[in-house]
C-alpha positions in Angstrom: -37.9 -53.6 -21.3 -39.0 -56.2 -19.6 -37.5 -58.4 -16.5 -38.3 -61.8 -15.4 -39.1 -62.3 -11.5 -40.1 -66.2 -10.8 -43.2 -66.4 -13.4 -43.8 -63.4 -13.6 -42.6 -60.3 -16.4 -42.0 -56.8 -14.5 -41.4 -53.4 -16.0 -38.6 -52.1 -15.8 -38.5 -48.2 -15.4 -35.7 -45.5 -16.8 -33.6 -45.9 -13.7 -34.0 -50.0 -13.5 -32.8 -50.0 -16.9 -29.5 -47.7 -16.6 -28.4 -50.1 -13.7 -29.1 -53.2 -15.4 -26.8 -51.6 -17.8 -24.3 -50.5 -15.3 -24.3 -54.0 -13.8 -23.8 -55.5 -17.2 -20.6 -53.0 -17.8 -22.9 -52.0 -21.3 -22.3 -48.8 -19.5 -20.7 -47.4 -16.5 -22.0 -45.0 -14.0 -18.4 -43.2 -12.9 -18.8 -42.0 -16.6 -21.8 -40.4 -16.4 -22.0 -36.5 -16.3 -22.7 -34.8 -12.6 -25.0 -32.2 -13.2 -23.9 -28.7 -12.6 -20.4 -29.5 -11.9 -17.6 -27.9 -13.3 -13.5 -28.5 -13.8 -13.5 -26.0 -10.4 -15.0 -28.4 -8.4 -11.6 -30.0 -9.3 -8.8 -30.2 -6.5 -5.8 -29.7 -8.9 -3.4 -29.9 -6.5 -3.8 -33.1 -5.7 -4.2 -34.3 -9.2 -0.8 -32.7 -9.8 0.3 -34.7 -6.8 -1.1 -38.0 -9.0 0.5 -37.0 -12.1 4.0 -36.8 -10.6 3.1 -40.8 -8.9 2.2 -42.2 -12.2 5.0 -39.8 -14.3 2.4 -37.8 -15.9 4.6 -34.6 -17.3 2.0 -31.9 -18.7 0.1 -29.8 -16.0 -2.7 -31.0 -14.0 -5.2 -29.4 -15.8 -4.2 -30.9 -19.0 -3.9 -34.2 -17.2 -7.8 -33.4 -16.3 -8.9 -32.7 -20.0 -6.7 -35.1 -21.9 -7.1 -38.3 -20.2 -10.2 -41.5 -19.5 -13.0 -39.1 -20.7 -12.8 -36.8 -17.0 -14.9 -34.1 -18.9 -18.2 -34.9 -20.5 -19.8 -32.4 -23.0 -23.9 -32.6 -21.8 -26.3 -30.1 -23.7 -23.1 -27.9 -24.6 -22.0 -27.7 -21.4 -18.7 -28.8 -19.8 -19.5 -31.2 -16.7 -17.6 -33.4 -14.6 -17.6 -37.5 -14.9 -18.5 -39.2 -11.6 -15.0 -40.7 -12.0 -13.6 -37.4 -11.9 -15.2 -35.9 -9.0 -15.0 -39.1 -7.3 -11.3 -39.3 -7.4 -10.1 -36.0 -7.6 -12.8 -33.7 -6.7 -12.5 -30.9 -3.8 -15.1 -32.0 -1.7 -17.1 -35.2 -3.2 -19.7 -35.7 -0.6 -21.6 -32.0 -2.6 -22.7 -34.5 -5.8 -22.8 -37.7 -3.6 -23.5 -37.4 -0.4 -23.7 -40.7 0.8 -20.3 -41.4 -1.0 -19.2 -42.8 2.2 -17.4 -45.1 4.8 -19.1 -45.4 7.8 -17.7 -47.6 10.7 -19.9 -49.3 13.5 -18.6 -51.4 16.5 -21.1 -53.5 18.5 -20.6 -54.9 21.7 -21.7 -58.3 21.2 -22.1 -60.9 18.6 -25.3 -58.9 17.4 -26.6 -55.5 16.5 -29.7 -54.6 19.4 -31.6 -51.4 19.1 -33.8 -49.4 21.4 -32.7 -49.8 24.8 -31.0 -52.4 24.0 -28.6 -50.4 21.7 -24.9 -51.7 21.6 -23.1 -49.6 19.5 -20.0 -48.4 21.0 -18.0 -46.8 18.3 -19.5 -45.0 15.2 -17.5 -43.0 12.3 -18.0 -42.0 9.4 -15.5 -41.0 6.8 -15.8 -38.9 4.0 -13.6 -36.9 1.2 -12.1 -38.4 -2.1 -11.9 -42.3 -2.4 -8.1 -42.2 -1.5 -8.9 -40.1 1.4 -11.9 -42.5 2.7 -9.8 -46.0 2.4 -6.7 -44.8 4.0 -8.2 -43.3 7.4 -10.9 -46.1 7.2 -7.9 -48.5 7.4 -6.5 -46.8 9.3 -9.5 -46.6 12.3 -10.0 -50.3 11.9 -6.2 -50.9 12.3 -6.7 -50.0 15.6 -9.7 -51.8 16.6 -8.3 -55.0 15.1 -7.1 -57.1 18.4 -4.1 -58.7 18.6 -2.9 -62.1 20.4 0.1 -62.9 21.7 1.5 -67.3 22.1 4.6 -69.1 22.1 5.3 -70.6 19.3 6.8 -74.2 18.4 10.5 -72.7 18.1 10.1 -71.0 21.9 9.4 -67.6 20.8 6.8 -65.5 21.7 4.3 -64.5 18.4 1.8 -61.7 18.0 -1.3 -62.8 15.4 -4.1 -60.4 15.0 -7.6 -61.9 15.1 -8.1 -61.5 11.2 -4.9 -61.6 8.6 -4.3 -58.0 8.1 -4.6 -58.4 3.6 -8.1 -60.0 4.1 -9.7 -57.2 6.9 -8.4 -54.7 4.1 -9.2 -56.2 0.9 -13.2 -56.6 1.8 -12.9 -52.6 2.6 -10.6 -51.6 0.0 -13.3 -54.1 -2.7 -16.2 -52.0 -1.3 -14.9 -49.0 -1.9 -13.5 -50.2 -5.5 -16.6 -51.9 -6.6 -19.7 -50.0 -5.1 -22.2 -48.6 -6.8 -22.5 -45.4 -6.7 -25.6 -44.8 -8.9 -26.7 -45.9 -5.7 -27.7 -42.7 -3.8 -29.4 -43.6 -0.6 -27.4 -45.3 1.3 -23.1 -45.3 2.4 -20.7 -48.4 2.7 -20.7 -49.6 6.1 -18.4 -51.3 7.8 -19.8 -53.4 11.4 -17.6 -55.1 13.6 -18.7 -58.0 16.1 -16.6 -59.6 18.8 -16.8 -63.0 16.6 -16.7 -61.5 13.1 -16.6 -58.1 10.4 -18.8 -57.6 8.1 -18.7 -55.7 5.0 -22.2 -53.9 3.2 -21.8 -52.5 0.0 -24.4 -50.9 -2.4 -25.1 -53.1 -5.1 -25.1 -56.7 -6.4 -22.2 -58.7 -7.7 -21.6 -57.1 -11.6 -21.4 -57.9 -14.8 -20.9 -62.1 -14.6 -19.5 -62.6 -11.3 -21.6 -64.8 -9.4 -21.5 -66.2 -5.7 -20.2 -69.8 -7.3 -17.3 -67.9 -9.8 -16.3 -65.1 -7.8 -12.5 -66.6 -6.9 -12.3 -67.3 -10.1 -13.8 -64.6 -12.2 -12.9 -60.7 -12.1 -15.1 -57.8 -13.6 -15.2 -54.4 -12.5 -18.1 -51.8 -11.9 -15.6 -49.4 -12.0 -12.9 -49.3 -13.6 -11.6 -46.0 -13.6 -12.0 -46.2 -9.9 -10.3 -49.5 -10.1 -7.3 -48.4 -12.3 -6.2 -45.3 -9.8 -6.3 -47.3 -6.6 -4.0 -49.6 -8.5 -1.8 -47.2 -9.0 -1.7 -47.0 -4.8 -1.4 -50.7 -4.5 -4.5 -51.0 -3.0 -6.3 -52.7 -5.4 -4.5 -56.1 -6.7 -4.2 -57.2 -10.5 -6.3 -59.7 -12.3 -8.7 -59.7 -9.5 -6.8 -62.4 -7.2 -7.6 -60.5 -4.1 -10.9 -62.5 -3.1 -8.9 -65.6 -4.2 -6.1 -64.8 -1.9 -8.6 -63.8 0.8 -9.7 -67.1 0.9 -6.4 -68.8 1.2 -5.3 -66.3 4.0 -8.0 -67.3 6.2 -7.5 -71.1 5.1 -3.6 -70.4 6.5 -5.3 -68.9 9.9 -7.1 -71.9 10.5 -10.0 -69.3 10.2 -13.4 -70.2 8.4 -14.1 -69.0 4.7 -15.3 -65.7 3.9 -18.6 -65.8 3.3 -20.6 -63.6 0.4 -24.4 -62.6 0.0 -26.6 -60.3 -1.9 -29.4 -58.8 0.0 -31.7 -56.6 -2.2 -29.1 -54.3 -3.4 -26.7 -54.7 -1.2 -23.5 -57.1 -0.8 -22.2 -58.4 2.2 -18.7 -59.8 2.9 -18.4 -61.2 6.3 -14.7 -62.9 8.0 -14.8 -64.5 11.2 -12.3 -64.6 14.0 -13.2 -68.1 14.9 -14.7 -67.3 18.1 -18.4 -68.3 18.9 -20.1 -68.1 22.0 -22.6 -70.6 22.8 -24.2 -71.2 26.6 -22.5 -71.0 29.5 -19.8 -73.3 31.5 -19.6 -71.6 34.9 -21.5 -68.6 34.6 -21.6 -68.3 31.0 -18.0 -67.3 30.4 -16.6 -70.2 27.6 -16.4 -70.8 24.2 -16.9 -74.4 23.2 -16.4 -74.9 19.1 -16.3 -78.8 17.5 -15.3 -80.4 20.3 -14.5 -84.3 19.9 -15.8 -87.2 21.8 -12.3 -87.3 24.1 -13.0 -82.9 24.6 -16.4 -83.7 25.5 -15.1 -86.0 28.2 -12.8 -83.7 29.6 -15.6 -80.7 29.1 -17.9 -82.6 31.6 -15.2 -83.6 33.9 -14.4 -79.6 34.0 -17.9 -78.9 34.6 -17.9 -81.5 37.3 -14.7 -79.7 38.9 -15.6 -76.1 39.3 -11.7 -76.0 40.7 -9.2 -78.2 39.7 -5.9 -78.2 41.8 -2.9 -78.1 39.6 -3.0 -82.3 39.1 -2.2 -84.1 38.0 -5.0 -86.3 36.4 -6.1 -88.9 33.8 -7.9 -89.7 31.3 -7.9 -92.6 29.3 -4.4 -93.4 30.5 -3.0 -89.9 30.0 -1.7 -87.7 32.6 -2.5 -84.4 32.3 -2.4 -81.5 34.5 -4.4 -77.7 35.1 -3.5 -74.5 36.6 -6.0 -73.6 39.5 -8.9 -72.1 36.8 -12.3 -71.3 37.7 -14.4 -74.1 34.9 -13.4 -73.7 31.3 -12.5 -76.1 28.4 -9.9 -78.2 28.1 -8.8 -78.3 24.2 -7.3 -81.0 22.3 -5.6 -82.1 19.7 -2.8 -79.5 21.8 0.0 -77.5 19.8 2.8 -75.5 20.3 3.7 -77.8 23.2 0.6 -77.3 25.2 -0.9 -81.1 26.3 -4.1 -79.0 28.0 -5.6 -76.3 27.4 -8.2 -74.0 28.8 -10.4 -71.7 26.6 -12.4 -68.9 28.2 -14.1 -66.1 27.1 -12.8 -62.6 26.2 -12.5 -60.9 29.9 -11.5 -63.8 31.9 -8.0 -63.7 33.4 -6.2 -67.2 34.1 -2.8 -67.7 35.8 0.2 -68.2 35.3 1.5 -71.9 33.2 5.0 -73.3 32.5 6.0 -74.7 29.3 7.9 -78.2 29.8 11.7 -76.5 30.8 9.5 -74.2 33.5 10.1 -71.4 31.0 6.2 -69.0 31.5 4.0 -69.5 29.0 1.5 -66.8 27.2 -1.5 -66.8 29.7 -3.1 -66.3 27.2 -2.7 -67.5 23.2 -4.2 -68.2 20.0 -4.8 -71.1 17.6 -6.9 -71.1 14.2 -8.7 -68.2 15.5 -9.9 -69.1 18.6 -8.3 -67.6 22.5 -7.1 -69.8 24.7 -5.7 -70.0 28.3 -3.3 -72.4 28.8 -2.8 -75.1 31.1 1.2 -76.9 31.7 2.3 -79.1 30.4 4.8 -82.3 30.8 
């Protein structure tokens, strides 16, 4: 078999051709036998555990030998499905050792090595599929920040930096959808101060494309797929990476974006924050800033201290707390006429809403942090 690359025809060896296949869904690797396993690699307490969640009423074991082809005959011998050992087995990592969640936080916008290294957090997690999504959600629960504003009715509201279904989904869809004929290397999850990012082994399956992907659903796994369902972790009729994209849309946060590099298949969300050169000692975030934000960006910059005002600008009267430099923001909402964006570290004081009420000194809005300024 042969297969085409630019102008040119390249062979395609044993293992190239069993994961075209598996890519295709002509075959699929979580059926495959694992060699020299056995039903007592099996945990069967937890697959009684499963069978009373989905209702099953035989025993365990039966559930193991009756049901989605868990036992494959190979040569005469008994062994294990990948599926099987995958889901259910007593320690997974034996047949696939980089079966695998591993968790990296940077400090930064980018990953540095040497001496330059910025990794600050690194995990792995290992264990049955279950086992792996629920404490990797878990871990990244905790690392997700969370901001707190007022909002238009006068109540205070908490957001986190990315909606909590779409952090989730691009794990829960890696672990779901991997490859795992795939042995050399784990799914790892990398967190930036402006953005997460999701790598996967292998490409998009079967006929799911970059261009289709809200639209079109096919699983690598499906088996794999099916049981997670049953834990409401995987959604039906694939609208997950549709809703993902709506979720961010109702954030005011950009698109996730999607990528295939070699073999592997990046998802990447952004909190909206992006940190470009410095205003007063390189401290504040500028994004899209109109002509009229511009104005009042160079006035700032012109200002290192502003007293607390008031002052115009093309016949409006605004106002600032006593801030070091920063950004004033416009069009304003939630009842803020100014505001001041700095970066992540920067204290600013106290503001008043327009009944002297205090204000959030710090709040959020379509992904981005801001400090606020009073208003009239």
């Amino acid at each position: 078999m042969y297969y085409r690359m630019g102008d040119k025809s390249q062979k395609l060896s044993f293992d190239d051709r069993l994961r075209l296949m598996y890519s295709k869904g002509s075959r699929y690797y979580e059926d495959e036998p694992v060699a020299d396993s056995s039903i007592e690699d099996i945990d069967m307490d937890f697959v009684a555990s499963y069978c009373r969640k989905i209702g099953y009423a035989k025993s365990p074991e039966e559930y193991i030998r009756q049901n989605k082809s868990y036992i494959v005959t190979k040569s005469g011998r008994l062994e294990m499905s990948g599926a099987a050992i995958l889901l259910f087995g007593k320690d997974p990592q034996q047949y696939f050792q980089r079966a695998r969640i591993r968790f990296i936080r940077y400090d930064g916008t980018e990953a540095k090595v040497g001496a330059e290294m910025n990794v600050i957090k690194d995990k792995v997690f290992t264990g049955r599929i279950l086992d792996m999504v629920e404490k990797t959600l878990a871990f990244v629960r905790d690392q997700i920040k969370e901001h707190t504003y007022l909002g238009t009715e006068g109540k205070f509201v908490t957001t986190p930096e990315f909606p909590e279904f779409v952090w989730k989904e691009i794990i829960i869809n890696a672990a779901t959808h991997r490859d795992y004929s795939i042995k050399g290397t784990d799914i790892q999850v990398k967190m930036f101060d402006d953005r997460i990012v999701v790598e996967s082994p292998g490409n998009l399956p079967g006929i799911v494309r970059l261009n289709n992907m809200r639209q079109v659903h096919f699983s690598r796994n499906p088996k794999i797929a099916a049981f997670l369902h049953e834990y409401d972790y995987v959604q039906e009729f694939g609208e997950g990476v549709d809703r993902m994209y709506k979720e961010m849309e109702k954030a005011g946060l950009p698109a996730p974006e999607y990528k295939d590099v070699a073999f592997m298949l990046h998802a990447t969300i952004r909190n909206g924050i992006n940190v470009v050169d410095n205003v007063a000692d390189n401290h504040a975030a500028v994004i899209k800033l109109s002509a009229t934000e511009q104005e009042i960006l160079e006035h700032l910059q012109n200002s290192p201290t502003l007293s607390a005002g008031p002052y115009r600008l093309h016949g409006n009267r605004y106002q600032t707390a006593d801030f070091p430099a920063g950004i004033a923001r416009f069009p304003w909402q939630a009842g803020m006429v100014c505001l001041l964006r700095l970066a992540a570290g920067k204290r600013c004081r106290q503001a008043a809403d327009i009944s002297g009420r205090a204000c959030p000194a710090v709040w959020r809005c379509r992904g981005a942090v801001y400090h606020a300024a009073s208003v009239f």
